[in-house]
N, C-alpha and C positions, 0 to 999 in steps of 0.2 A: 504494500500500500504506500502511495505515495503520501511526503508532510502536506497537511493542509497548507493552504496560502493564506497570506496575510491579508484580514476584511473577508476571510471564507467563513461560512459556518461549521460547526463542530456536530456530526451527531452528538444525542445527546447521549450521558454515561453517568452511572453513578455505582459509587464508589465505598466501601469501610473507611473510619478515620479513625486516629488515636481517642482514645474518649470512650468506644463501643458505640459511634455515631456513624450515620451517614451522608454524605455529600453528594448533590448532582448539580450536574451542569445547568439544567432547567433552576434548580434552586437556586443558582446564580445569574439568572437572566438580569440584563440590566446593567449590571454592576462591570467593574473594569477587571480584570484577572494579568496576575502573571500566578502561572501555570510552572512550576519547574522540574525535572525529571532528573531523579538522581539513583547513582547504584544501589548504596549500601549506608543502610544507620551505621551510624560510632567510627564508621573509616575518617580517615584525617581529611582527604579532599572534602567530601560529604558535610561532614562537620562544617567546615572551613566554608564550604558555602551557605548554607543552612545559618549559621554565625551569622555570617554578612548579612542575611534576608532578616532573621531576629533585629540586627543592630539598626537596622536601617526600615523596621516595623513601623516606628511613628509615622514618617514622609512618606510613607506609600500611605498608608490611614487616611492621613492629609490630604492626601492626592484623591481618594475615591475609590483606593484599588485595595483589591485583597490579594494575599500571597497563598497560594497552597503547595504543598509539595509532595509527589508521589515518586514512589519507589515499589517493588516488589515484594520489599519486605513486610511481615506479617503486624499488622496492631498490635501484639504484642512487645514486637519489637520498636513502634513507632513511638506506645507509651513511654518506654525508657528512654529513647531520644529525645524524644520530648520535654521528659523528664529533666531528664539532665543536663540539656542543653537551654531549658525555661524559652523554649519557641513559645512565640504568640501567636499561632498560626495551626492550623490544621495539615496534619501530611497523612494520604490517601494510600490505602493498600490494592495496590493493582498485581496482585500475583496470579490472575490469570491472565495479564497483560492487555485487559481490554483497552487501556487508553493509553497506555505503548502503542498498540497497534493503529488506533486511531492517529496520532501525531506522528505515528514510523519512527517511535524511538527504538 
């Protein structure tokens, strides 16, 4: 599958989040998104961006937009990231890669 194009629409998808909640895309209609795909909770890259998106939580708020972040890995493992790294943000468990495959990551 090819990445969507920028100003394309998304089907819609929804998803597990940290918390034992769920997220969909329809549920965010309207609003602005960055969307960001990463490998692995507690890796140092991972982290290291995940950090960034924490740190920089207020000015996207500001702005209108919300952050989410998906990976493969399981809510269990998101809680802990979560956890320990105090995100403000939701990160999406896609481990049957449905919205991998939608963006062709």
């Amino acid at each position: 599958m090819a990445a969507p194009k920028i100003g394309s629409k998304v089907k819609d998808f929804s998803l597990p989040t940290n918390g034992d909640g769920t997220w969909s895309l329809k549920g965010a209609a309207g609003r602005k998104l960055v969307i960001y795909f990463y490998p692995k909770d507690m890796t140092s890259g991972c982290t290291r961006e995940s950090q960034d998106f924490r740190d920089l939580h207020s000015a996207f708020r500001k702005a209108g937009v919300d952050i989410i972040g998906i990976s493969r890995d399981s809510v269990k493992s998101h809680d802990k990231f979560v956890d320990k790294e105090k995100l403000p943000f939701q990160l999406l468990s896609d481990a049957d890669e449905k919205a991998c495959k939608l963006f062709d990551v």
